[in-house]
N, C-alpha and C positions, 0 to 999 in steps of 0.2 A: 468581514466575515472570517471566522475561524476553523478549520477544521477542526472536530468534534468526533467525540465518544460518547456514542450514547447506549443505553441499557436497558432493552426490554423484554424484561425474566427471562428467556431461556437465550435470546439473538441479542447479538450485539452489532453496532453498526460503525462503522466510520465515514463521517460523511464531509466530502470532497467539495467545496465550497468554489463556485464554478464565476469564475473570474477572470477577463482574458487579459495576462500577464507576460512579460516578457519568456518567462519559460516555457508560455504554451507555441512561441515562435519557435523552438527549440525540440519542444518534447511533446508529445501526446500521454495521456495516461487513462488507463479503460480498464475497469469500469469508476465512474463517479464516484459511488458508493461502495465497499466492501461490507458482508452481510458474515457474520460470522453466529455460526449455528451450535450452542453451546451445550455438549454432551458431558454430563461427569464422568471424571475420571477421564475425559479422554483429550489428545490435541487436536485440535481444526486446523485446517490450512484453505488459507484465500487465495487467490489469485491476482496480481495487479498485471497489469502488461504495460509497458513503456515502450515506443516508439521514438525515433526520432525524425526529427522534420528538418532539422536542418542541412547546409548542403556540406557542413566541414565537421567532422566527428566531436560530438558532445558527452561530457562525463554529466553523470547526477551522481549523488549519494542520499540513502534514506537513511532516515534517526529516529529511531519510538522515543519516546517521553519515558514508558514503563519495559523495560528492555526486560527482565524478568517476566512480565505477562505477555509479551508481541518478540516473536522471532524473526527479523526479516535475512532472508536470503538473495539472491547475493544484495549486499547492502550498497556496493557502489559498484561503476563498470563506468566505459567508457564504450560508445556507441558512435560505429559509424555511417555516415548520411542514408537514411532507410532502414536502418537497423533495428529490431526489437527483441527484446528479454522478457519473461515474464518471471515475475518477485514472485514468492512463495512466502505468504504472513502468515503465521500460524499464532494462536493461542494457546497458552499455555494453560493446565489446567488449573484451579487455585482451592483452597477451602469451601471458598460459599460457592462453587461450581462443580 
């Protein structure tokens, strides 16, 4: 399974393909899904929240595909045991939106 972008006229969604992997022994991330509600002319911003589950401090780093369309903030940190951040994705807005 892959995470995906998908397109429906006004929402856009990112959908979090739920698979238990060595990372989810490390990190939690909530919510599944990201629902992005698409106004013209204007930015959206999502919410991700990362936890960690591990007992010895763990780094991630996020990467968009379309770095011009998806803002992520902060993009990587380094989290220790119990710890949580929440990412702020935003969309950018484009011509046909």
């Amino acid at each position: 399974k892959k995470t995906q972008l998908v397109d429906q006229g006004f929402i856009q969604y990112l959908s979090i393909p739920h698979q238990r992997t060595d990372m989810e022994k490390l990190l939690q991330v909530q919510p599944d899904e990201l629902r992005f509600g698409i106004v013209l002319g204007s930015v959206h911003i999502v919410k991700l929240t990362i936890k960690s589950v591990a007992s010895t401090p763990v780094a991630f780093k996020l990467k968009t595909t379309n770095p011009q369309r998806y803002l992520v903030r902060p993009t990587s940190r380094v989290l220790d045991p119990g710890g949580e951040i929440v990412v702020d994705i935003a969309v950018q807005p484009t011509a046909e939106y």
